[in-house]
C-alpha positions as CSV (number, residue, x, y, z in Angstrom):
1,X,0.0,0.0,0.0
2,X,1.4,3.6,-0.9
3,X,2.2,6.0,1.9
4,X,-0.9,7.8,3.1
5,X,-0.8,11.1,3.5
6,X,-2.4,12.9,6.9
7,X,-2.9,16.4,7.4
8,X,-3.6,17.2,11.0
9,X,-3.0,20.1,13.6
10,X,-5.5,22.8,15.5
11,X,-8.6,24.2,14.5
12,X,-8.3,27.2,12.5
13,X,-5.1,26.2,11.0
14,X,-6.0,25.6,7.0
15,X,-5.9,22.0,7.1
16,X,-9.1,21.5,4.9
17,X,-7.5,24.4,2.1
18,X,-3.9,22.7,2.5
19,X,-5.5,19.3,1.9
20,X,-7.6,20.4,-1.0
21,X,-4.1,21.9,-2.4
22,X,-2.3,19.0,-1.9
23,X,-5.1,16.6,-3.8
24,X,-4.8,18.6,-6.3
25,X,-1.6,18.5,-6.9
26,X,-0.7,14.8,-6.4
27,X,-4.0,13.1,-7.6
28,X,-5.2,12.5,-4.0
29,X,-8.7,12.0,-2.6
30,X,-10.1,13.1,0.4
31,X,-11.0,11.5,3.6
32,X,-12.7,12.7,6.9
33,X,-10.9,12.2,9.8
34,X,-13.4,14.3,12.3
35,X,-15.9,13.5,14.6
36,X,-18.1,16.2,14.0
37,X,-18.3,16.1,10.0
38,X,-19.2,12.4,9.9
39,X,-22.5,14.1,11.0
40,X,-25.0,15.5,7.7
41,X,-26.4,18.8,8.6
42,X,-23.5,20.2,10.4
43,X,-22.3,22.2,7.9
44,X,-21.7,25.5,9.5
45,X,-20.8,23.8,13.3
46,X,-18.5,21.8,11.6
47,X,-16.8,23.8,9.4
48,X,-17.4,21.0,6.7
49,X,-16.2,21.6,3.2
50,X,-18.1,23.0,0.9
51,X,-20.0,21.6,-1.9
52,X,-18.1,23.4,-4.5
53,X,-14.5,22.6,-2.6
54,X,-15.8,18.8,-2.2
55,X,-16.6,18.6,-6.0
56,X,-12.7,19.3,-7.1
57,X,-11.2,16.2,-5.9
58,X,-12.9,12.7,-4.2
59,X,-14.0,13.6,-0.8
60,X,-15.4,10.6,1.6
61,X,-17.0,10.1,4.8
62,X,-18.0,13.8,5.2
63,X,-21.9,13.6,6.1
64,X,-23.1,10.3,6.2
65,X,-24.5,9.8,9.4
66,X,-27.3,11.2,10.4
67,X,-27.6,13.3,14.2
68,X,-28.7,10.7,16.1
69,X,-26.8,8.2,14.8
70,X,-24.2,6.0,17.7
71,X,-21.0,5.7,16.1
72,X,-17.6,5.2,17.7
73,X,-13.7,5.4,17.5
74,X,-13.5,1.4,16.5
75,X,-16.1,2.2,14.2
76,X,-14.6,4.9,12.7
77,X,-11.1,3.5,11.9
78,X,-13.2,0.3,10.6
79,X,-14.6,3.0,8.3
80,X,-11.6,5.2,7.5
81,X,-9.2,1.9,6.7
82,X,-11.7,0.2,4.1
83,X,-12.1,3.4,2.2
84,X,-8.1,4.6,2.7
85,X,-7.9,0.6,1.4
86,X,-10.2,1.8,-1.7
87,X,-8.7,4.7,-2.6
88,X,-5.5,3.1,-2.6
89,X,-6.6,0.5,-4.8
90,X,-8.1,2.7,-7.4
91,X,-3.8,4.2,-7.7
92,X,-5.2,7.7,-5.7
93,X,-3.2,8.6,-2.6
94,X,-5.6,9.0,0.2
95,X,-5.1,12.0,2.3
96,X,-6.4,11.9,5.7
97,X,-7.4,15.7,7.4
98,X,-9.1,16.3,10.9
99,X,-8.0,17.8,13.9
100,X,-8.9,14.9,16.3
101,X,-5.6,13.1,18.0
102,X,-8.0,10.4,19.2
103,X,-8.9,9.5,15.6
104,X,-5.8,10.2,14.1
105,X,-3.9,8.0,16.6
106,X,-6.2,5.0,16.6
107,X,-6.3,4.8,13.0
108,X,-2.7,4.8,12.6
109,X,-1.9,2.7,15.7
110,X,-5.0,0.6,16.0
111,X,-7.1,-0.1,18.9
112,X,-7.3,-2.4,21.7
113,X,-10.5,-3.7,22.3
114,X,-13.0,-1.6,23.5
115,X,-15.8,-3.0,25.9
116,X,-18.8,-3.3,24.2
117,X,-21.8,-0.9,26.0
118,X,-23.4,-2.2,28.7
119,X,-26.7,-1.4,28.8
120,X,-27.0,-1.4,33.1
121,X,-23.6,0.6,33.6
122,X,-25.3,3.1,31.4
123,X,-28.6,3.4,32.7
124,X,-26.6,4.0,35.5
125,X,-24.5,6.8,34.2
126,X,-27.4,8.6,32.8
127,X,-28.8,9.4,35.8
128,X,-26.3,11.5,37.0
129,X,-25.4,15.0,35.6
130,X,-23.4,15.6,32.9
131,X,-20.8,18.0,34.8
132,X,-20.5,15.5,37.4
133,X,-20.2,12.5,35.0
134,X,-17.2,15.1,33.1
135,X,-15.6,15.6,36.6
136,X,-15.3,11.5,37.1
137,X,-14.1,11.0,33.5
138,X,-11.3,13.7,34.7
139,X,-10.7,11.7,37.8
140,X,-10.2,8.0,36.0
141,X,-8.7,9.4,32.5
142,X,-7.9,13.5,32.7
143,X,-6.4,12.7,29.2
144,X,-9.6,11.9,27.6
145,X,-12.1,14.8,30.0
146,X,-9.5,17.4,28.4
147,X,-10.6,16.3,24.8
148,X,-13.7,16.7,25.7
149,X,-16.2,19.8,26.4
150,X,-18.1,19.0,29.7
151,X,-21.3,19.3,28.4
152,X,-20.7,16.7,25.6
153,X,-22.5,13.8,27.6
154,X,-23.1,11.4,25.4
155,X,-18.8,11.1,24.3
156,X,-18.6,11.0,28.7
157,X,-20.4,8.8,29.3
158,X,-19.1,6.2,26.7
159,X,-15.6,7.3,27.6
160,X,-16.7,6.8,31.1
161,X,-18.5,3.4,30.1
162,X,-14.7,1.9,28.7
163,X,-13.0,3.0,31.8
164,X,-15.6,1.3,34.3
165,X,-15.5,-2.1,32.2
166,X,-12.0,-2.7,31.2
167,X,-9.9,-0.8,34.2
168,X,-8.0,1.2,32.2
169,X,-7.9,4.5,30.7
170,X,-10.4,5.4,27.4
171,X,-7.3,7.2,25.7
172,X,-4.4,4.3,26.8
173,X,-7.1,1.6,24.9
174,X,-7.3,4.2,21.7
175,X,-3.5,4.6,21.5
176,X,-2.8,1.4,20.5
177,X,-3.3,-2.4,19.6
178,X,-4.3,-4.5,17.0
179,X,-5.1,-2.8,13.3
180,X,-2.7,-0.3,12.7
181,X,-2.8,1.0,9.5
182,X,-0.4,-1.1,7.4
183,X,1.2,1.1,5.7
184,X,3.8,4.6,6.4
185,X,2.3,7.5,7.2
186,X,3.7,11.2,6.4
187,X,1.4,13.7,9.0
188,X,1.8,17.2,8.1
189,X,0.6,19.7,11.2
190,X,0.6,23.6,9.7
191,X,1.7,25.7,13.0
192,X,1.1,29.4,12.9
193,X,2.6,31.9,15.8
194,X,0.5,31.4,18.2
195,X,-1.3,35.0,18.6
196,X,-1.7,34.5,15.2
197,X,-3.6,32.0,15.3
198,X,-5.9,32.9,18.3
199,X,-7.0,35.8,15.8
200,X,-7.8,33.1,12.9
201,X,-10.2,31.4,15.5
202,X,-11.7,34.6,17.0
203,X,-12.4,35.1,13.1
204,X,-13.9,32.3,11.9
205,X,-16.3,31.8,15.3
206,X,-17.4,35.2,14.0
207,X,-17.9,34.4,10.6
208,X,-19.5,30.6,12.4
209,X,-22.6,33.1,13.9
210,X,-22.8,35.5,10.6
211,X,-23.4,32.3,8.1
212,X,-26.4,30.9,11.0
213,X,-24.9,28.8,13.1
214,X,-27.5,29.4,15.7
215,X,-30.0,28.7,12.9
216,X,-28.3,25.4,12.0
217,X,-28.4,24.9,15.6
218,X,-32.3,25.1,16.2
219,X,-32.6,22.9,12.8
220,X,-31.0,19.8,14.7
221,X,-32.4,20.6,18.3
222,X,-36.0,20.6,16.3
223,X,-35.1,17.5,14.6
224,X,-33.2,15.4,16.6
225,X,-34.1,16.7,20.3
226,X,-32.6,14.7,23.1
227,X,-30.8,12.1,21.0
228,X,-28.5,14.6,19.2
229,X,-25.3,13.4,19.7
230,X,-23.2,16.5,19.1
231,X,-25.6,18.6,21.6
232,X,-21.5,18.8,23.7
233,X,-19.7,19.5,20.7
234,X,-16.8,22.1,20.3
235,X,-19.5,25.2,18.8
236,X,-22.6,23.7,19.1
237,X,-22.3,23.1,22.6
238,X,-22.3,27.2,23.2
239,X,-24.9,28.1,20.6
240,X,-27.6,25.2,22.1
241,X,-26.7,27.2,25.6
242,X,-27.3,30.3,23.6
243,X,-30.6,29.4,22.2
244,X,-32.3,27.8,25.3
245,X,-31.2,31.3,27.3
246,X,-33.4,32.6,24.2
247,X,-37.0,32.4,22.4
248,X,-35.2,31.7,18.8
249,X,-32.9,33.2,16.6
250,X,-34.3,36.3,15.7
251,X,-34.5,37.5,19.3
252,X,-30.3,37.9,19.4
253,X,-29.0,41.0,19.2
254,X,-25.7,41.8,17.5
255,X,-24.4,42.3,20.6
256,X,-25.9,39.2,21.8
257,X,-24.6,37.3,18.7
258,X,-21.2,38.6,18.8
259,X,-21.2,37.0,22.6
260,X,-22.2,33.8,21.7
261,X,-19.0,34.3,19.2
262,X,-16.7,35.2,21.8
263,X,-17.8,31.9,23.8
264,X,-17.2,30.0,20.9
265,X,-13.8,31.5,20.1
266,X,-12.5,31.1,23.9
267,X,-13.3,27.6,24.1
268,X,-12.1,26.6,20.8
269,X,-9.0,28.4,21.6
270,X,-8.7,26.3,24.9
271,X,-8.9,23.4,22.7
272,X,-6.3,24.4,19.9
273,X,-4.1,25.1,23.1
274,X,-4.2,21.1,23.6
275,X,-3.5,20.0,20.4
276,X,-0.5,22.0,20.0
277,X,0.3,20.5,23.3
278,X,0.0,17.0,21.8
279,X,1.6,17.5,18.5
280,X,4.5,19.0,21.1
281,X,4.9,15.8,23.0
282,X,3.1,13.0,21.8
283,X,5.0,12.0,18.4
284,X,7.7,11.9,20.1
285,X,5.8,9.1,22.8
286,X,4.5,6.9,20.2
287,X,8.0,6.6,18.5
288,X,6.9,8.6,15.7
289,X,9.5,11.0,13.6
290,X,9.5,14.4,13.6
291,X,11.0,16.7,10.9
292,X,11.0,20.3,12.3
293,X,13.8,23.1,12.4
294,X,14.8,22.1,15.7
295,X,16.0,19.0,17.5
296,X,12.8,16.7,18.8
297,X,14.2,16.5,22.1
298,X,13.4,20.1,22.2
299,X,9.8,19.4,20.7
300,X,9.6,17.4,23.8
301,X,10.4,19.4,26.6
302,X,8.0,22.3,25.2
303,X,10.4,24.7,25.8
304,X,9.5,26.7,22.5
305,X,7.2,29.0,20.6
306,X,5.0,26.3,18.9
307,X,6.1,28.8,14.9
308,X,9.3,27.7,16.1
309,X,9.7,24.7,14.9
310,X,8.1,25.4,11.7
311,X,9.5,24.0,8.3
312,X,9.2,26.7,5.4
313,X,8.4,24.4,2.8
314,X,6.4,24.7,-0.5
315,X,3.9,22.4,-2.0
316,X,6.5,20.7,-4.0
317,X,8.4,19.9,-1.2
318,X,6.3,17.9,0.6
319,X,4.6,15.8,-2.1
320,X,8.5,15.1,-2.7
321,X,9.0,14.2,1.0
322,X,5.9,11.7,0.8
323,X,7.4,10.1,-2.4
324,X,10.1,9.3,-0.5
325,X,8.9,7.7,2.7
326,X,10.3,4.7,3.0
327,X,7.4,2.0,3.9
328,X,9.3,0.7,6.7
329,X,12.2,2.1,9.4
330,X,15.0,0.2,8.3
331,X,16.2,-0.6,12.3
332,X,12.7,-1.6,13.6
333,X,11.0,-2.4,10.6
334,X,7.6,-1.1,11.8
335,X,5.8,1.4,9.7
336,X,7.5,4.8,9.7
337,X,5.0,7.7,10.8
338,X,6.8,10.8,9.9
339,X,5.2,14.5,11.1
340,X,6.2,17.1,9.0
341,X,5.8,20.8,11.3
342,X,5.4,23.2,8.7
343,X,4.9,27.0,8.1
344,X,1.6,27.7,7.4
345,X,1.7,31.4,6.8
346,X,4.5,31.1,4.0
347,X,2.4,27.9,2.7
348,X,-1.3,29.1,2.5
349,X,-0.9,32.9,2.7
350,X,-2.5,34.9,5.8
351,X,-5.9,34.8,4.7
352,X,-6.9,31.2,4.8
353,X,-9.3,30.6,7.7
354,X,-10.6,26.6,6.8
């Protein structure tokens, strides 16, 4: 199997435009590698691809769930390695782009079992409150409760479910076991300076309200109700508080809107803050290489401005770097997963907020 390509890194940092460049270029197809885009009608929430940007090049697995749908990790990577497995097949190079570590890691490393749910412990769990059931989570896997917004319940309480069953931590299980994807793997994380990039996010949460997210918002409350499952997620979870403090859309103010905005841009700058903290350390953990301007044992102590250790590549430069992955490390012989840090202002240009 060719080299897949990933393209991962925090929110706000052009991973959907550099992906589409980069398909473009080398023949590639598209694959979904967030949670929240599985999901059809989260367009705006999501900051899903457009039609127009989805009909240039092959895109899968964006939208094909519907918002009440149960769908997990293990199913995901089931998912994700029978269509990378496709696309390979057909000679495309499949090009992996989301923002999720937990995804990302489980599909390259594999999984170890997960416990399958248990409809008593669960009844259980949903009982209690979902800040309480976030605060436990924190208490058996902190790893896992930081991913995760406290008012996502239904993601706790399965996280919550694993922990109870097996004894061990949701995120140790998703970071490795049997199924790992068999082939190298070149992961290219755009880093901008970080102030920088706090601006790109308070952006695009603006630009989130102006195209109706709190319209999309009271489209899948209306149609889904309780059994929404991204009622917790990164965006939405603000804008359902926002609309159940209101009567409907039309009753927000600009004022009003542009707070909702700045609740949405906090926390998903809180969560771009930890996955620059993973792309810092955790390569480096799961014996993956890093190609950066500085030494990795400096990636690793976090001692740096995360621009720092940017690469200022072009285009060319990295399709050339992915033709020349080898498929294997030649000392270990397992499958090389190499992370390319890379500039992202000098690569997409300032302007590029998806």
């Amino acid at each position: 199997m060719i080299p897949s390509l990933f393209i991962s890194g925090p929110t706000g940092s052009g991973k959907s435009t550099l992906a589409l460049r980069l398909a473009v270029e080398c023949g590639g197809e598209i694959i979904n590698g967030d949670s929240v885009q599985l999901y059809r009608d989260h367009e705006i929430g999501s900051a899903m691809p457009s039609g127009e940007e989805q009909a240039v090049v092959p895109h899968h697995l964006f939208g094909v769930l519907p918002g009440d749908a149960d769908f997990d990790v293990k199913q995901y990577v089931e998912l994700a390695r029978s269509t990378i497995d496709d696309v390979s097949s057909r000679g495309a190079r499949p090009i992996v782009v989301g923002g999720s570590p937990l995804y990302l890691q489980a599909l390259l490393e594999g999984l170890s079992l997960l416990p399958a749910a248990d409809s008593e412990l669960r009844a259980e769990l949903e009982q209690e409150e979902t800040e309480k059931l976030h605060d436990k989570l924190h208490q058996l896997d902190s790893e896992r409760a930081e991913q995760l917004h406290q008012n996502d319940r239904v993601r706790v309480i399965r996280a919550l479910e694993v922990c109870l069953l097996s004894g061990k931590r949701y995120s140790e299980l998703c970071r490795g076991g049997e199924g790992g994807l068999p082939s190298s793997a070149m992961i290219v994380v755009p880093v901008w300076p970080r102030e920088e990039l706090y601006h790109r996010i308070n952006t695009r949460a603006r630009e989130m309200i102006q195209r109706g997210l709190l319209r999309e918002t009271l489209g899948l409350l209306e149609q889904y109700g309780e059994h929404w499952r991204n009622v917790g997620a990164l965006g939405y979870a603000q804008a359902v508080s926002a609309v159940q403090r209101s009567t409907g859309e039309e009753a927000f103010s600009p004022e009003e809107q542009e707070a909702v905005a700045g609740e949405i841009a906090q926390a998903t700058r809180r969560y771009a803050k930890r996955q620059m903290t993973f792309w810092r350390n955790g390569p480096s953990k799961l014996g993956w290489r890093g190609k950066s301007r500085i030494p990795a044992l400096e990636v690793g102590k976090g001692v740096i401005a995360d621009h720092e250790m940017a690469l200022t590549v072009g285009m060319g430069e990295i399709l050339r770097g992915l033709s020349e992955v080898p498929n294997r490390e030649p000392a270990s012989q397992r499958f090389l997963r190499e992370v390319w840090y890379v500039d992202a202002r000098g690569l997409l240009g300032p302007d590029v907020l998806a």
